[in-house]
C-alpha positions in Angstrom: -1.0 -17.4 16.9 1.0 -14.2 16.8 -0.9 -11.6 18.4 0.0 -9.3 15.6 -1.9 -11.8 12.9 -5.2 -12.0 15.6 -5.2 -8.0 15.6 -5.1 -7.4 11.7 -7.5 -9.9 10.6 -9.9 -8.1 13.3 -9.0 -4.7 11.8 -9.1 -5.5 8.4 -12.3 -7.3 8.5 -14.0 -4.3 10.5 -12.4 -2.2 8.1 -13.6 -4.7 4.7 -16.8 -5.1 6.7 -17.6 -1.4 7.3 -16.7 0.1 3.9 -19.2 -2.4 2.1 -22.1 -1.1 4.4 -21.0 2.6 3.8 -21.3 1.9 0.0 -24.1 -0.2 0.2 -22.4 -2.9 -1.6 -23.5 -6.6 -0.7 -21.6 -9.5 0.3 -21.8 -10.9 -3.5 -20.6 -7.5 -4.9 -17.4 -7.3 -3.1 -16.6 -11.6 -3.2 -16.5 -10.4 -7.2 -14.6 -6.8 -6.7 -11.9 -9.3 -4.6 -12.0 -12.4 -6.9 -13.3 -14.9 -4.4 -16.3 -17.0 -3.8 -19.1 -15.6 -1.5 -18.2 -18.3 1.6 -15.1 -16.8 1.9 -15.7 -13.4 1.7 -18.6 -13.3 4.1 -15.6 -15.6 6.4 -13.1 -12.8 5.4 -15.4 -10.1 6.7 -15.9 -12.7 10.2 -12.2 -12.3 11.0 -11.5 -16.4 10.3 -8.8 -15.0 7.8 -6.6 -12.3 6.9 -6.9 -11.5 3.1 -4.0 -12.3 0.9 -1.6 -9.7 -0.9 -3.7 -9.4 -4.2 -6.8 -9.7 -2.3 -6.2 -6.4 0.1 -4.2 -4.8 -3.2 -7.8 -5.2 -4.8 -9.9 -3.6 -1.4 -7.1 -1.0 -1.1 -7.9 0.6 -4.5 -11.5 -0.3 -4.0 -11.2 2.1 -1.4 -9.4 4.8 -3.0 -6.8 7.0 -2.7 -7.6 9.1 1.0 -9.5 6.0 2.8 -6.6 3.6 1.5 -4.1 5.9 3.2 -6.1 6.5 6.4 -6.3 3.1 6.9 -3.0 2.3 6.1 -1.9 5.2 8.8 -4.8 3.9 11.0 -3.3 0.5 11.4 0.2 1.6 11.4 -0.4 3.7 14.4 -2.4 0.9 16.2 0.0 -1.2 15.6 3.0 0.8 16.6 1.5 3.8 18.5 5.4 4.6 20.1 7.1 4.8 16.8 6.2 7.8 14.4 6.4 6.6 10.4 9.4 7.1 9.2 10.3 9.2 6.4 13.7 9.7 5.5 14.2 10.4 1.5 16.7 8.5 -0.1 18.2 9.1 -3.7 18.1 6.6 -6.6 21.3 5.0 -5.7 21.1 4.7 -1.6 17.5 2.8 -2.8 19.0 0.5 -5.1 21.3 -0.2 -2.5 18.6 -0.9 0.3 16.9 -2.7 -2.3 19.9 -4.9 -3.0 20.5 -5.6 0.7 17.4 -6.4 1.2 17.7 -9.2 -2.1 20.8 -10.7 -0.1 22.9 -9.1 -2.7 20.9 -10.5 -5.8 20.4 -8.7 -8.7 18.6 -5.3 -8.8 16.1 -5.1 -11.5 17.2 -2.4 -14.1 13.6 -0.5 -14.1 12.3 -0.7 -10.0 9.1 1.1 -11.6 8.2 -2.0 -13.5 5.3 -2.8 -10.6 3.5 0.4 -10.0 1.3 -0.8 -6.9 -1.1 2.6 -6.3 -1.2 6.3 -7.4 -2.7 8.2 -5.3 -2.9 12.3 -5.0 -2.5 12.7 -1.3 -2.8 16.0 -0.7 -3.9 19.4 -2.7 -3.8 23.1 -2.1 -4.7 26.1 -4.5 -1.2 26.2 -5.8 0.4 22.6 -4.8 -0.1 19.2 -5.4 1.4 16.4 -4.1 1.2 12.7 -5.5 2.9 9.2 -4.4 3.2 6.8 -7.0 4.0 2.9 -4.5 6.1 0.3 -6.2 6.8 -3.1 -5.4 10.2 -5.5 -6.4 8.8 -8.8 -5.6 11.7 -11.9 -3.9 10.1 -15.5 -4.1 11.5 -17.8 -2.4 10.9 -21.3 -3.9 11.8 -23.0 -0.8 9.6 -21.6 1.3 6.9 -21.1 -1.5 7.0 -17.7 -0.4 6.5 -13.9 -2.3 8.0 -11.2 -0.5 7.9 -7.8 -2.0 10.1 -4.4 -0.9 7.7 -1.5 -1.0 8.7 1.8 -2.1 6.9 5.1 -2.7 8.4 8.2 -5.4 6.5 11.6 -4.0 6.2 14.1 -6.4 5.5 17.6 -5.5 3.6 19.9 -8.1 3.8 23.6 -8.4 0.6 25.2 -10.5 2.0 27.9 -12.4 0.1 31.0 -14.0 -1.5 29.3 -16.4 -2.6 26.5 -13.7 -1.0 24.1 -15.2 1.0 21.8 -12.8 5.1 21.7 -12.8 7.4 19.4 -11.4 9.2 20.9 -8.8 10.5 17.7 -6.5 10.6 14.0 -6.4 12.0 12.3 -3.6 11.6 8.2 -3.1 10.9 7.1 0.3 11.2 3.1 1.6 8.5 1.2 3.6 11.6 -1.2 4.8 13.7 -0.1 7.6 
């Protein structure tokens, strides 16, 4: 088995396993908040398993916005300590074009913002706020039997004006795909 595979079923069920004791939820509670029996939760939270896409989509925003995104970052950097995230903005156009690459030259959906993933306000200040909206534009392969999706993220920086109320003042989209 890959090593990588070994290592995040380990994390994730730590990670799975300690958030349901810090909120006192019980094994039952969270089978139902991640649509599965009990069995294979309580194997889940063992390590037998990684959880699928919709299943760690579901414990991601049971989580919420600031523990989602530390343990995203957490797992990214144990993963790949040597490498710092990358973040380089594109425009509109240069991600429709990674996006289309990444199809194999297929067609581009006409809305990318038809699959909203998370919304999550990552960071706040008296006068700024910043929020990233993720999006996904899901490939299946009927061959393999396999969905693939290109994650992207739009981050949108707000200005509070006078009267507090929050103004647009950026918006840059950023791609979880090299």
């Amino acid at each position: 088995m890959h090593t990588n595979t070994l290592f995040t079923r380990k994390f994730l069920s730590g990670q799975i396993r300690s958030l349901r004791l810090a909120r006192r939820a019980t094994k039952q509670a969270m089978s139902e908040i991640l649509h599965m029996d009990v069995r294979s939760y309580s194997d889940l939270e063992k390590g037998k398993y990684c959880p699928s896409g919709p299943s760690l989509l579901l414990f991601l925003k049971y989580a919420g916005g600031p523990a989602a995104l530390d343990l995203i970052h957490t797992f990214y950097e144990a993963v790949q300590p040597e490498k710092p995230a990358r973040r380089q903005a594109l425009s509109l156009p240069e991600l429709r074009n990674r996006i289309k690459d990444w199809l194999d030259g297929g067609n581009v959906p006409e809305s990318l913002f038809e699959h909203p993933l998370a919304n999550f306000d990552i960071a706040e200040t008296r006068g700024k706020v910043i929020n990233r909206v993720y999006y996904a534009v899901p490939r299946y392969s009927p061959v393999r039997r396999h969905l693939d999706c290109f994650v992207f993220y739009e981050e949108n920086t707000f200005q509070k004006d006078d009267a507090g109320d929050l103004v647009l003042s950026s918006s840059r989209f950023y791609s979880q795909k090299g």
